[in-house]
MIVO-877210 format. One record per residue (C-alpha): residue number from 1; x, y, z. Coordinates in pm, whole numbers, plus 32768, in hexadecimal, padded with zeros to 4 digits. Layout:
// MIVO-877210
  num    xx    yy    zz
  NUM     X     Y     Z
...
END
This chain:
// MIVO-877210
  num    xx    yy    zz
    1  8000  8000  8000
    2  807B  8159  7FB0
    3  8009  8274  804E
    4  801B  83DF  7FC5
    5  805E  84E6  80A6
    6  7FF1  865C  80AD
    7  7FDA  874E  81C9
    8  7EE1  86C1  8298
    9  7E58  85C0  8199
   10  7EB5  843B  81B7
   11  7E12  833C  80C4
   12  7E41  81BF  8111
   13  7D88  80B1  80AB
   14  7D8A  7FD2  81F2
   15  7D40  802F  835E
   16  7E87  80C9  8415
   17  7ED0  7FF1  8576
   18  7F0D  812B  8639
   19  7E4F  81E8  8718
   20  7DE2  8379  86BD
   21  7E2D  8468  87E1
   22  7CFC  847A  88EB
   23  7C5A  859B  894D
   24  7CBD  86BE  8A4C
   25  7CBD  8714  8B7B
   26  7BF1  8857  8BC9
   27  7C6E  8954  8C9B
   28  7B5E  8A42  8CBA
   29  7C18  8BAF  8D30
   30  7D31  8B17  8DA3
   31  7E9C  8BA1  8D32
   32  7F31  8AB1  8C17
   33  8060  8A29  8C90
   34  81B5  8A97  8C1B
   35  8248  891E  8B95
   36  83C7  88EE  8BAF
   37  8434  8785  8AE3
   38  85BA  8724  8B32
   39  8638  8659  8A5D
   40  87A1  8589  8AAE
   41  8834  84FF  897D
   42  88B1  83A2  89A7
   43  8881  838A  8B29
   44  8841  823B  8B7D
   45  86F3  81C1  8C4D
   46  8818  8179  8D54
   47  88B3  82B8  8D74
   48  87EB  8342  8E6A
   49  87B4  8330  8FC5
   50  863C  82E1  8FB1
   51  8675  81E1  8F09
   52  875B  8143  8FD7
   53  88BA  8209  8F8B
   54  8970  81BB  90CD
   55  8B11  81F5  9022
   56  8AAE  83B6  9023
   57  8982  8456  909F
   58  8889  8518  8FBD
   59  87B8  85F4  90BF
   60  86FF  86C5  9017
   61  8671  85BF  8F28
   62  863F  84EA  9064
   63  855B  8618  911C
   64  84B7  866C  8FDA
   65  8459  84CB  8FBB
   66  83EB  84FE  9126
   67  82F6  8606  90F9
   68  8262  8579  8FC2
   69  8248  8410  8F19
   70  8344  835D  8E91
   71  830E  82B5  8D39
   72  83A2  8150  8D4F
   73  836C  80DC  8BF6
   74  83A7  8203  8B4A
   75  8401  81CB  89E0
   76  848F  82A5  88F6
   77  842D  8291  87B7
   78  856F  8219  86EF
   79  86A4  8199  871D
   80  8784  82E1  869E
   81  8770  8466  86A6
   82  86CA  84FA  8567
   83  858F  83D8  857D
   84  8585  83D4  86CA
   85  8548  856A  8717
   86  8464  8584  85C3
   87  8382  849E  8637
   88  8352  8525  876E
   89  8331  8685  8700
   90  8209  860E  8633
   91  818D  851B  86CC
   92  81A3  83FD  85CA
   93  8277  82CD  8592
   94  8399  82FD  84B8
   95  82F6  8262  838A
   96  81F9  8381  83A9
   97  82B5  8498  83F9
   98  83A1  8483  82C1
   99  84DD  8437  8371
  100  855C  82D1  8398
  101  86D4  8305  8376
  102  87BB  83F0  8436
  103  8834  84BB  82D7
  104  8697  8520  829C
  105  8619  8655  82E7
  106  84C2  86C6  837D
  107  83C2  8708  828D
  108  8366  8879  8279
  109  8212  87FF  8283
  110  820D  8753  83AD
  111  816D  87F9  84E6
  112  824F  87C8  8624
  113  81EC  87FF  8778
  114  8288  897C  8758
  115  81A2  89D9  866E
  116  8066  8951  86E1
  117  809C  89C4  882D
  118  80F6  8B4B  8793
  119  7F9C  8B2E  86F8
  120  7EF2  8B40  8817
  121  7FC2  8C5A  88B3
  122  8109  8BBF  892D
  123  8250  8C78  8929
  124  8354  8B69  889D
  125  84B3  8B1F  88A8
  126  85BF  8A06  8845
  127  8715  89F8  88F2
  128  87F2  88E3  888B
  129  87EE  8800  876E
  130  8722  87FE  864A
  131  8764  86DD  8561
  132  8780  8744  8401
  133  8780  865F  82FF
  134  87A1  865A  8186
  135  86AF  877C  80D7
  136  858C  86D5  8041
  137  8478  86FB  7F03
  138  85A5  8800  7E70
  139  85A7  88DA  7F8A
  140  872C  8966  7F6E
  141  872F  8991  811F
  142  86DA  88B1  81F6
  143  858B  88F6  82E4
  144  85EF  8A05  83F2
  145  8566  8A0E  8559
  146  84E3  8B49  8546
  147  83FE  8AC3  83EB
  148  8387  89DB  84D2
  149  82F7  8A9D  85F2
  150  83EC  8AF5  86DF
  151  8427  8C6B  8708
  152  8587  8C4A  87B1
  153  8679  8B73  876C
  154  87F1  8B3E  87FB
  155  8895  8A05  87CC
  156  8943  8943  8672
  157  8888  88D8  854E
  158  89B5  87E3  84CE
  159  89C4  8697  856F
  160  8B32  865C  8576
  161  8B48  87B4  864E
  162  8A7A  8717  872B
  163  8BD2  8661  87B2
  164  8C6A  8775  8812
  165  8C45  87C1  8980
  166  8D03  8916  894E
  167  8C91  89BE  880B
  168  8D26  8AEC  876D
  169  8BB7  8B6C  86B5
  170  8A82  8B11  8711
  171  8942  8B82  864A
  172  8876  8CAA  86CE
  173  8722  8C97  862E
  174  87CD  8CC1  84A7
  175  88FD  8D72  84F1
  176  8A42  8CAE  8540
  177  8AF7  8D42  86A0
  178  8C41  8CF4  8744
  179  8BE2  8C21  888B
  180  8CE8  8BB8  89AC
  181  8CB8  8AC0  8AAD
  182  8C1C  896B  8AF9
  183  8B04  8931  89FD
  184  8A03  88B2  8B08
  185  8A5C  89EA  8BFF
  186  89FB  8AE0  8AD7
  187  88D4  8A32  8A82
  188  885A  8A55  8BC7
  189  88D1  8BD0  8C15
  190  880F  8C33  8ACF
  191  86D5  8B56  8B40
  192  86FD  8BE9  8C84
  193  86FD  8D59  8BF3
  194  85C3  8CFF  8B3C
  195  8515  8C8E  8C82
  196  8564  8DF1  8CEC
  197  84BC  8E88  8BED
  198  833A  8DD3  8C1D
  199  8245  8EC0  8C51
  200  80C5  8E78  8C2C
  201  80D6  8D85  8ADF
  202  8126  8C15  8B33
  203  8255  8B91  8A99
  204  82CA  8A14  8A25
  205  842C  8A08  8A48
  206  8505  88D2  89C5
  207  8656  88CA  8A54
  208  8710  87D1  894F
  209  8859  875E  8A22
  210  898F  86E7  89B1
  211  89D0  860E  8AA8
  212  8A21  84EE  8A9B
  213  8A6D  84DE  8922
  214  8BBA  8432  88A2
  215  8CF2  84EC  88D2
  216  8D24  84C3  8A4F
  217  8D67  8626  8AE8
  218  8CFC  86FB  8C21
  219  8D9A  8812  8CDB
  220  8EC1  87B4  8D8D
  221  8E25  881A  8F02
  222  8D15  870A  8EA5
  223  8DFB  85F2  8E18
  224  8EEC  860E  8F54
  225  8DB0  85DA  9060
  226  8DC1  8472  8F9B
  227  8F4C  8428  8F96
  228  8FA6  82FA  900B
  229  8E3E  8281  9058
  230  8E3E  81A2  8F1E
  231  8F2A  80B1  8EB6
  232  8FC5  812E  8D57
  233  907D  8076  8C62
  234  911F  81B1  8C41
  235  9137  8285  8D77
  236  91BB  83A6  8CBA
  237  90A1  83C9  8BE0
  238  8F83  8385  8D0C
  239  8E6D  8345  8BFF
  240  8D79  82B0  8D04
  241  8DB2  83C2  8DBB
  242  8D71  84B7  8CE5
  243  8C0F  83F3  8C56
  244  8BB9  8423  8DCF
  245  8C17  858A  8DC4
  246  8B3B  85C8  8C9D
  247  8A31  854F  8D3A
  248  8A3E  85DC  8E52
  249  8A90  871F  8DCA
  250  893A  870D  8D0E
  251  888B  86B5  8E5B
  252  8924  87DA  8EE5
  253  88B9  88D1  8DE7
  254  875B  884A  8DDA
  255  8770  88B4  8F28
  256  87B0  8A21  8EE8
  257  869D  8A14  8DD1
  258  85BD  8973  8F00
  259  8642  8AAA  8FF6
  260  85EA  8BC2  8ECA
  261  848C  8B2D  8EB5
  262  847A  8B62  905D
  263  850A  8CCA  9032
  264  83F8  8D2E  8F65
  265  82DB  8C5E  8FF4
  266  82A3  8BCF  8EDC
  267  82B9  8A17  8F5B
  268  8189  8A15  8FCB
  269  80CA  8A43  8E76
  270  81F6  89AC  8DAA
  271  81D5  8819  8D23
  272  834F  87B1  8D2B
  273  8396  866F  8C50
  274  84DA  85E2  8C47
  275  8564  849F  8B75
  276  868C  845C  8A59
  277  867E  8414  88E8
  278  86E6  82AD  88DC
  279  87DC  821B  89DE
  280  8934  81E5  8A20
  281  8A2C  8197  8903
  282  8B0C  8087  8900
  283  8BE1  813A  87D2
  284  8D2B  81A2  87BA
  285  8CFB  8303  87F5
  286  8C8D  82B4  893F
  287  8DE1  8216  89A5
  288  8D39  80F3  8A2D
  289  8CAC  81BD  8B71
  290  8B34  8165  8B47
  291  8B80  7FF0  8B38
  292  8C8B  8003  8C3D
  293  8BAF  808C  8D31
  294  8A5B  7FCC  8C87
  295  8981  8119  8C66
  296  8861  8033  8BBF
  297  886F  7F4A  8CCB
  298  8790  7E76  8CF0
  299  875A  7E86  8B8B
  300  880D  7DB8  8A80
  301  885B  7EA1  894D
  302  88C9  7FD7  88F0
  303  887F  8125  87FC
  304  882C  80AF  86BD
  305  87AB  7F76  872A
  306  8635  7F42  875C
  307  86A6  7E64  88BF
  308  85FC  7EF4  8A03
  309  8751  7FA3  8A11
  310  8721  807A  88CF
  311  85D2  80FC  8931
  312  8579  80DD  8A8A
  313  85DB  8249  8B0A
  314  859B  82FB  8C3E
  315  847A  83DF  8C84
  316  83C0  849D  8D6F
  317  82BC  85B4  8DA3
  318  828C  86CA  8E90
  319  8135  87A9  8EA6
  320  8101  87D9  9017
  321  7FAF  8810  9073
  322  7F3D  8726  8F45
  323  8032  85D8  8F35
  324  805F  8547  9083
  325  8187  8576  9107
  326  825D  8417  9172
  327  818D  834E  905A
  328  81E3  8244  8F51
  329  818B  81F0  8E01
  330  819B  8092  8DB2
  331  80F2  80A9  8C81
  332  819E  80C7  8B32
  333  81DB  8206  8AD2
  334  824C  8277  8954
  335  8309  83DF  890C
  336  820C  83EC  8803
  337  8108  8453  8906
  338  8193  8598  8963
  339  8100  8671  8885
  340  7FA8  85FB  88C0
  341  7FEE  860B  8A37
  342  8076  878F  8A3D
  343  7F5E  87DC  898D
  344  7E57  8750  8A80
  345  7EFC  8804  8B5E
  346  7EF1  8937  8AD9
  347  7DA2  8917  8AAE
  348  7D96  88C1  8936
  349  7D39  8795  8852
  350  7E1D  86F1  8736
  351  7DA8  8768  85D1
  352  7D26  85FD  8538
  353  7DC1  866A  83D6
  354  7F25  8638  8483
  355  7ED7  84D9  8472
  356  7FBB  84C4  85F2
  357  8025  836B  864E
  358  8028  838E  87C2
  359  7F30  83D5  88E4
  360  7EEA  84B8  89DD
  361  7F87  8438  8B38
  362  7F04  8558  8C1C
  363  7DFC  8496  8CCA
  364  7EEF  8361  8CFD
  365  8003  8433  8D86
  366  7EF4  84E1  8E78
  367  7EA8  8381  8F0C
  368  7D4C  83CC  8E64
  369  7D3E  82BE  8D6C
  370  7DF1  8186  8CD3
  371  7EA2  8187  8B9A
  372  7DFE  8124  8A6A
  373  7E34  7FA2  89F3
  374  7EEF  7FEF  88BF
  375  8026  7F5D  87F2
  376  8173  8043  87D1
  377  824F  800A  8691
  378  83BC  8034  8629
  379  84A3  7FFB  8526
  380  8601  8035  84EB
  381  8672  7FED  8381
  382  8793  80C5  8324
  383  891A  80CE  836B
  384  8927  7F3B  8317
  385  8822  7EE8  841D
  386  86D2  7E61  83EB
  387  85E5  7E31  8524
  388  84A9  7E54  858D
  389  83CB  7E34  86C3
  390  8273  7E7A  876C
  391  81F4  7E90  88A6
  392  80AA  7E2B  8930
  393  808F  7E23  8AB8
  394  8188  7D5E  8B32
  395  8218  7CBF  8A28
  396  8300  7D3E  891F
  397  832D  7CBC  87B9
  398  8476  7CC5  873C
  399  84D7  7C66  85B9
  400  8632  7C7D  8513
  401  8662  7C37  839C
  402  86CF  7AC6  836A
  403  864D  7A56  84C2
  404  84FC  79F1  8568
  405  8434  7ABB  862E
  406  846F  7B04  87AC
  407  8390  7B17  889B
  408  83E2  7BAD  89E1
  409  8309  7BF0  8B35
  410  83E9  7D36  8B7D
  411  8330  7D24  8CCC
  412  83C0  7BFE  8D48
  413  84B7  7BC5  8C7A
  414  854E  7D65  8C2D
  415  86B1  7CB5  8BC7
  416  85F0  7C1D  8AA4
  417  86AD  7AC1  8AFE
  418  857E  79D9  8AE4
  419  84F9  79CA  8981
  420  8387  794A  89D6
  421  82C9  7952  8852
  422  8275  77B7  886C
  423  81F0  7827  89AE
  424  811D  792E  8923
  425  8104  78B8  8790
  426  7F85  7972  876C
  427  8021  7AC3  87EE
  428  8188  7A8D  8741
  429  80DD  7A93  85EA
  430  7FB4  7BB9  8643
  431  80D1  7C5E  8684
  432  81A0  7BF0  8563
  433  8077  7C61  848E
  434  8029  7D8A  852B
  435  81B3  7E0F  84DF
  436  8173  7DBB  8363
  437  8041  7E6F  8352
  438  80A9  7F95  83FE
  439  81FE  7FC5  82F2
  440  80E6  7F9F  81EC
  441  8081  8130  8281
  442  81E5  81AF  8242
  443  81AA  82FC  81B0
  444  822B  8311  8049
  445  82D3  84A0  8006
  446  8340  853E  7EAE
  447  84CB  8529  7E84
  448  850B  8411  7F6D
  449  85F6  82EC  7F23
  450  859A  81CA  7E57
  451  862A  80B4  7F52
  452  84F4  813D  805D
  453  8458  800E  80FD
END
């Protein structure tokens, strides 16, 4: 099946197997909340101290996971960068939102989060990374921030700057400037300046951090708490301690971002999410830290695999007064559903023509309802690799090229040891099914490849 895609127009000629977003939650007079997404690239789901970090200490993610709910099977919704933060600025799978690979841009058509969130009054603003791609449908740029909703932006539009902890230039909205210091540290000053500036418009303000991307680097105050607390293959170049000064150096400026929000009394109306892109890498960028000090653990895998390990991230979200504090979701949660979700909460519905893929959480995350019974998707076919998996409730398809599928209870079994599909041979192939009907709704754009699955 092909489907032909124009803004806000999808024709298919069987059913799609994923859920449209639900409805909102109204909020009468109340004051729309100011919404603040942090996003960690590569962090692992055991990097942090609410999730059972014991080797360094992440407080402020620890007290914000304290006074909100914790999302334990939070999934992001690929395995790399440029998928994984398309699809959860739109709120659609990666087959849907036009970018599968990490070399394809954002469609200018596409509505992110930004943008539909502006519509309906919001002040907006990106600092961080923006993934750009290749240019698309003979566009001669690629797709810009600011095109797509955000009204500031500070941060790097080229991937492979995104390894440098200690740029030279950084982009200011569309001009170029001369930067100095540790990438995460300016991030956060600028964010931190635009926190300052609220007055009576709400903002949404994604914080994209570098941290803990590839090349291994922190300040050298940070790496030296660590020194010596690791064993190194190379104790001149203390990589493990510096992957535990990066993430703890992004714990501590979350925590001035937390403190700015105090100053100006703003916490108490603000919905704080925090999770990563994908987790830990295994690569050889990454010097080996992340294995060496197992920042998926429990999970098997890695980035770029489609393992518990690749997409299993970790996730929580503040809004006092609305999500209990001290609470736990134990229901599978998809980055996809973000959009929806900040715009329940500000008091506004998802447009149906922009056909979004994932559901509006607000209810589930107040301890209101339960999550809808639904399947998740995701594949990974790019780079040499060639997986796929869904999830429904416990259990967790998996299916490389050239092998059998895998089924998984990721409940009981979150190392994904014990392969239980003659177990379970009705649900192996609904599920097996299911993933084959849902690649049948890939989205089909002018000027892309001929190789496209």
């Amino acid at each position: 099946m092909i489907i032909n895609y124009r803004r806000g127009l999808r024709t298919a000629g069987a059913s799609v197997l994923v859920f449209a977003a639900c409805g909102t939650i109204a909020l009468g007079n109340e004051q729309p909340p100011d919404i603040v997404l942090i996003v960690a690239d590569d962090l692992g789901w055991g990097d942090v101290g609410f999730n059972g970090r014991t080797e360094w200490s992440t407080p402020n993610l620890d007290r914000l996971a304290g006074q909100g709910i914790v999302l334990k099977r939070c999934y992001s919704a690929a395995t790399v960068c440029a998928p994984s933060r398309a699809a959860f600025l739109t709120g659609k799978y990666t087959i849907h939102s036009g970018v599968r690979r990490n070399d394809e841009d954002l469609p200018a058509e596409e509505v992110t989060i930004a943008e539909a969130l502006r519509s309906h009054g919001y002040a907006t603003a990106l600092f961080g990374k923006w993934h750009q791609g290749k240019p698309r449908g003979g566009r001669a740029l690629p797709v810009h921030p600011m095109d797509q909703g955000f009204d500031e932006f500070f941060g790097y539009t080229d991937a492979i700057k995104g390894w440098e902890k200690y740029p030279k230039t950084l982009w200011d909205g569309r001009r170029e400037v001369a930067v100095s210091g540790y990438i995460d540290d300016l991030l956060t000053d600028r964010a931190l300046e635009f926190v300052g500036r609220r007055q009576e418009k709400p903002f949404f303000l994604e914080i994209a951090y570098v941290a803990s991307h590839f090349h291994i680097a922190a300040p050298v105050e940070e790496v030296e708490r660590y020194r010596g607390k690791f064993r190194e293959s190379d104790p001149t170049r203390p990589v493990q301690a510096t992957y535990a000064a990066m993430v703890t150096r992004l714990d501590r400026n979350i925590g001035r971002l937390i403190a700015r929000l105090d100053e100006r009394g703003l916490a108490a109306n603000t919905l704080i999410v925090f999770t990563s892109d994908n987790g830990a890498t295994f690569e050889k960028g990454n010097q080996g830290a992340s294995s060496a000090l197992d920042s998926n653990r429990p999970f098997r895998g890695q980035k770029r695999t489609l393992w518990e390990g690749g997409i299993r991230v970790p996730g929580l979200a503040r809004w006092p007064g609305r999500i209990p504090a001290g609470s736990v979701c134990a229901e599978n949660v998809h980055l996809i559903d973000l959009l929806p979700t900040f715009l329940a909460a500000a008091g506004a519905t998802v447009d149906p023509a922009w056909h979004v893929d994932g559901v509006n959480l607000l209810l589930v995350w107040e301890r209101q309802a339960r999550g809808l019974q639904r399947t998740l998707f995701w594949e990974w076919q790019s780079e040499g690799y060639d997986q796929l998996a869904a999830i429904r409730g416990d259990f967790k398809l998996v299916v490389t090229r050239g092998g059998k599928p895998e089924l998984y209870n990721v409940v009981t079994d979150p190392e994904e040891r014990r392969d239980v599909a003659a177990s379970h041979p009705d649900l192996t192939r609904q599920l097996n099914d299911a993933l084959k009907t849902w690649l049948e709704t890939e989205v089909v754009r002018p000027a892309e490849g001929s190789d496209r699955r």
